[in-house]
MDAnalysis code that builds the backbone (N, CA, C; Angstrom):
import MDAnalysis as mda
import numpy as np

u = mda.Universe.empty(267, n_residues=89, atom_resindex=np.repeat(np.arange(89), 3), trajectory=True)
u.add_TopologyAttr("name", ["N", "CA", "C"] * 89)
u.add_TopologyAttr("resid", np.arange(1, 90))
u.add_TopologyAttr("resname", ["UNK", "UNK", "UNK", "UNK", "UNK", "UNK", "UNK", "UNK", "UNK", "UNK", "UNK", "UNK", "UNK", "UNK", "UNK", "UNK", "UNK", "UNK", "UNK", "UNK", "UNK", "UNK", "UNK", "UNK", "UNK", "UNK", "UNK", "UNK", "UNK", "UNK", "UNK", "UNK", "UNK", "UNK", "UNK", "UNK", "UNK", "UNK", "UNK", "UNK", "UNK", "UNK", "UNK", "UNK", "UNK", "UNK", "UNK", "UNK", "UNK", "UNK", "UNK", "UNK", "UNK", "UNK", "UNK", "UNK", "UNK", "UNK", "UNK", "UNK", "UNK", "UNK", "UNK", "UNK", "UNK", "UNK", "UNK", "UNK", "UNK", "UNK", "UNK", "UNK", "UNK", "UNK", "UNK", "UNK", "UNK", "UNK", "UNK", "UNK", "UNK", "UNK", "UNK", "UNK", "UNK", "UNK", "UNK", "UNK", "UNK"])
u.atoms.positions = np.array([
    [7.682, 43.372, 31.120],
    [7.292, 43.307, 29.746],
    [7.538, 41.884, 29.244],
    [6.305, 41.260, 28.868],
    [6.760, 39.982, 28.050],
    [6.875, 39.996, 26.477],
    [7.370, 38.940, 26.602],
    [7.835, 38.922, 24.491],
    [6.760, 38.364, 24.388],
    [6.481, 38.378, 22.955],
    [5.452, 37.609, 22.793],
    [6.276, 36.140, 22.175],
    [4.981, 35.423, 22.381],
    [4.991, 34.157, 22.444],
    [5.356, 33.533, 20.943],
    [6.463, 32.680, 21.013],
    [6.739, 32.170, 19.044],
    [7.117, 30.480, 19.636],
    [6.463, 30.136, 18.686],
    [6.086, 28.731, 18.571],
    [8.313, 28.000, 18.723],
    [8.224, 26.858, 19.362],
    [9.187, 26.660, 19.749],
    [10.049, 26.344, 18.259],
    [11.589, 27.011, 18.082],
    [12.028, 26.103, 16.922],
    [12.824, 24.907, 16.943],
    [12.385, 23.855, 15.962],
    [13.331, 22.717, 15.726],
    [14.159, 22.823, 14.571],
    [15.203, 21.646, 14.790],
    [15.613, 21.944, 13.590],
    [15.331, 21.479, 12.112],
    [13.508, 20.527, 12.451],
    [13.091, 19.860, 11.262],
    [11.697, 20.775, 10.878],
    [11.498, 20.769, 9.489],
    [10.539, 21.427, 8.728],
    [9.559, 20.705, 8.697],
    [8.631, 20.863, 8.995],
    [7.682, 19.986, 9.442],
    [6.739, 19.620, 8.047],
    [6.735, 20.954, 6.967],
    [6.244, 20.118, 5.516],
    [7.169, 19.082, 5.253],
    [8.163, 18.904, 5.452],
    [9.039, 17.723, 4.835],
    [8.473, 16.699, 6.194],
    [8.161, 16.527, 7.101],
    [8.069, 15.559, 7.953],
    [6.910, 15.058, 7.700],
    [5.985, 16.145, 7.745],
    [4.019, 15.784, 6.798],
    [4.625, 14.639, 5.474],
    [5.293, 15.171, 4.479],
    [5.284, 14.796, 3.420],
    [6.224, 13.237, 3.399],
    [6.895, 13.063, 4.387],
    [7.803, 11.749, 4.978],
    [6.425, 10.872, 4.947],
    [5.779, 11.333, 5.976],
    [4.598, 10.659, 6.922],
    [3.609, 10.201, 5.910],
    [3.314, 10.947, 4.512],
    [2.114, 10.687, 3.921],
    [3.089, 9.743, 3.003],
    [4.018, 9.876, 2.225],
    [4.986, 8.732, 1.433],
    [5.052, 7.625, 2.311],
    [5.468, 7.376, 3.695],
    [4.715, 5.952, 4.560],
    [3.964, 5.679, 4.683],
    [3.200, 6.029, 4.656],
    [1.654, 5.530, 4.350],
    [1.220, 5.409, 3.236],
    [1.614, 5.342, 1.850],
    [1.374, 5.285, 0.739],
    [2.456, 3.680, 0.587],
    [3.358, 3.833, 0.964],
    [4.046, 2.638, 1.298],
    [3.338, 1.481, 2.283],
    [3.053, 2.138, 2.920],
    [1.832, 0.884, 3.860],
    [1.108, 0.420, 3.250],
    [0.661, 1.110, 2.199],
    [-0.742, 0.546, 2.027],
    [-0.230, -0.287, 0.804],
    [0.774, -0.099, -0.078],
    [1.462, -1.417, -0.982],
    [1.408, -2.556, -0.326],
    [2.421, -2.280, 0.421],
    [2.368, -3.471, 1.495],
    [1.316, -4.398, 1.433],
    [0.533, -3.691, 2.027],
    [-1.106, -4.412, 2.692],
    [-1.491, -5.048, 1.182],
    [-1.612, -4.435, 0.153],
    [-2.066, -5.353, -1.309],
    [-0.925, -6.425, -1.501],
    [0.396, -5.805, -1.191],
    [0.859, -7.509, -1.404],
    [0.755, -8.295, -0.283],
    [0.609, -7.734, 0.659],
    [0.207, -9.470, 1.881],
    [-0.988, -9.877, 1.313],
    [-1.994, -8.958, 1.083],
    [-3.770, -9.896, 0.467],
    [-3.122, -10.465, -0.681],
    [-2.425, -10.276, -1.604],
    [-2.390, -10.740, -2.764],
    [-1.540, -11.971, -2.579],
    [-0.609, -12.012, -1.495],
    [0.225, -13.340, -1.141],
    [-0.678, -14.066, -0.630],
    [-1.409, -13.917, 0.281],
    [-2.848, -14.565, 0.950],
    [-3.508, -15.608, -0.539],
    [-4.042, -14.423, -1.022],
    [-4.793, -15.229, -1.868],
    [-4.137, -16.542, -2.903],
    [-2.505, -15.751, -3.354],
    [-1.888, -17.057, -3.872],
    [-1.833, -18.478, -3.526],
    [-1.507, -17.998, -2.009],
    [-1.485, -19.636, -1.242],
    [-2.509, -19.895, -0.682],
    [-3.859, -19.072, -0.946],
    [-5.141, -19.800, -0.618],
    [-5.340, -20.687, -2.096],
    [-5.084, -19.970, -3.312],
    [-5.445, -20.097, -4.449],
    [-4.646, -22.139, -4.790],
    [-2.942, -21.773, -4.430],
    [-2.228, -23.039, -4.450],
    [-2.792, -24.043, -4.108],
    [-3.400, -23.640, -2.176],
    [-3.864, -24.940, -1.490],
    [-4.662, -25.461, -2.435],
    [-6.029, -24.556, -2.805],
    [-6.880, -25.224, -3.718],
    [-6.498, -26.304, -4.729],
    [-5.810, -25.645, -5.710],
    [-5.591, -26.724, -6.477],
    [-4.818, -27.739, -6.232],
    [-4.085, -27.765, -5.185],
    [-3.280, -29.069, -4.793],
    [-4.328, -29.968, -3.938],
    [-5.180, -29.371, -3.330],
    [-5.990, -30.022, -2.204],
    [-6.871, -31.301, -2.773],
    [-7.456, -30.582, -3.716],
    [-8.476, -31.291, -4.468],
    [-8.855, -30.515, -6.054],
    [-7.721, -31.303, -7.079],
    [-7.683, -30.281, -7.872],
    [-9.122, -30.278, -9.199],
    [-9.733, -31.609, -9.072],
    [-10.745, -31.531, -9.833],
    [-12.045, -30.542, -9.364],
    [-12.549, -30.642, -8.130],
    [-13.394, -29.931, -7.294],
    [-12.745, -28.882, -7.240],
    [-12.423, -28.093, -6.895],
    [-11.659, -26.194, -6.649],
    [-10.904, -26.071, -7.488],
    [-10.840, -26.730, -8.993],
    [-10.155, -25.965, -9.823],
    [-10.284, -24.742, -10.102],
    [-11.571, -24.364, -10.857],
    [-12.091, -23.218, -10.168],
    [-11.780, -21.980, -9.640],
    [-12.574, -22.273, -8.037],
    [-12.041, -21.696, -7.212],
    [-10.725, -21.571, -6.885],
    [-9.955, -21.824, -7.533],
    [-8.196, -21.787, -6.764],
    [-7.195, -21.046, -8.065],
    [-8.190, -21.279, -9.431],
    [-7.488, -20.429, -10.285],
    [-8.277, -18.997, -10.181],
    [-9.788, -18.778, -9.674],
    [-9.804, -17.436, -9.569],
    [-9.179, -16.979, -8.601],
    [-8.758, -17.432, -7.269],
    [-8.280, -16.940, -6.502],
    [-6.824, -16.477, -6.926],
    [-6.262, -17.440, -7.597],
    [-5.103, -16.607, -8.226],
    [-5.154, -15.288, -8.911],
    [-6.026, -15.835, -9.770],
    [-6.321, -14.425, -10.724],
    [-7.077, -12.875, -10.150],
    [-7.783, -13.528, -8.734],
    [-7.917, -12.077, -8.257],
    [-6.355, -11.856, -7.467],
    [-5.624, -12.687, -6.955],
    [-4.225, -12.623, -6.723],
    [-3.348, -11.278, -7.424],
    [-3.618, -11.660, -8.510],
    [-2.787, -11.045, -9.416],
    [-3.292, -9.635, -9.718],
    [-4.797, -9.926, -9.885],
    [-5.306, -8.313, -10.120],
    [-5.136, -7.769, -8.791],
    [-5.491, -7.986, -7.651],
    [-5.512, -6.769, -6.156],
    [-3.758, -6.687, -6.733],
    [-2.896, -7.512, -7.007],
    [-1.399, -6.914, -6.936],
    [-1.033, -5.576, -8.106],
    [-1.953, -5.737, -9.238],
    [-2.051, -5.005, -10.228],
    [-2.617, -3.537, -9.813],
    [-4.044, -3.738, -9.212],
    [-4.076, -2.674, -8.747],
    [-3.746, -1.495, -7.730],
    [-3.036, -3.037, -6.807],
    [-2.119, -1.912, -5.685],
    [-0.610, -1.055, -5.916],
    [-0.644, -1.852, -6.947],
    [0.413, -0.687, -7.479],
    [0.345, 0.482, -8.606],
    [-0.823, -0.166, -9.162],
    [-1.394, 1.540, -9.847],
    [-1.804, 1.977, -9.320],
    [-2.140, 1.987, -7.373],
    [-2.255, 3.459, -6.757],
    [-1.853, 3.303, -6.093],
    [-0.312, 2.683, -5.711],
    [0.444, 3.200, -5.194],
    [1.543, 4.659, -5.980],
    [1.296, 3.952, -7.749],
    [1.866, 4.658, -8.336],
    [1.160, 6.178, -8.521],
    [0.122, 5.901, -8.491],
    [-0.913, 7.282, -8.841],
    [-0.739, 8.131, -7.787],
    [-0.558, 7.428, -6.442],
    [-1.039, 8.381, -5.181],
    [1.030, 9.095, -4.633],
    [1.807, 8.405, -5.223],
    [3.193, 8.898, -5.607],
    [3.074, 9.821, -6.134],
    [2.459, 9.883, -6.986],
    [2.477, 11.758, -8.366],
    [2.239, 12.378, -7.821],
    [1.048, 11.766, -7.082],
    [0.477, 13.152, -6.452],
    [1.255, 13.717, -4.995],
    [1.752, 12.700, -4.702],
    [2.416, 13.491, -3.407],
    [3.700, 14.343, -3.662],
    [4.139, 14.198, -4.934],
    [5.409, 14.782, -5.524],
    [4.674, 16.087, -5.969],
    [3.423, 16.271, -6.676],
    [3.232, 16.918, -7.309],
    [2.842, 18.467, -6.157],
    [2.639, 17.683, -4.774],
    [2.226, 18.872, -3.972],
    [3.218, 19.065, -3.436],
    [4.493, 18.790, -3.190],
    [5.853, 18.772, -2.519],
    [6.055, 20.064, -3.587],
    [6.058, 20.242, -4.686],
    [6.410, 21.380, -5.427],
    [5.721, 22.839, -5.330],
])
């Protein structure tokens, strides 16, 4: 007579390990907007130090999209936080 078959146990809950896994990756992806957004600063710097009459310009929008990708990577980092709290409940 065999038993039937039950999935092996650990001693970790695997919704809490899902829900680890998706909060790192919500963290990754901050990350990734502030390296582009550091990118663009010191693309933005070179500019205006390089040649600041010619790429003025170009080196203050690059800041200023600088600043916005940093703006917006954290209003969804913050947005996509709620929501992962909000399904943890």
């Amino acid at each position: 007579m065999t038993s039937p078959s039950r999935p092996p146990q650990s001693g970790y809950d695997q919704q809490l390990l899902a829900a680890a896994r998706t909060r790192f990756a919500n963290e990754r992806t901050l990350l990734t907007y502030v390296r582009t957004s550091l990118a663009l600063t010191g693309f933005g710097l070179a500019l205006l130090q390089l040649a600041p009459r010619r790429t003025h310009v170009l080196g203050l929008g690059a800041l200023g999209m600088a600043a916005l990708l940093l703006l917006v990577g954290y209003l969804r980092f913050r947005y996509h936080a709620r929501q992962i709290e909000e399904c943890r409940r």
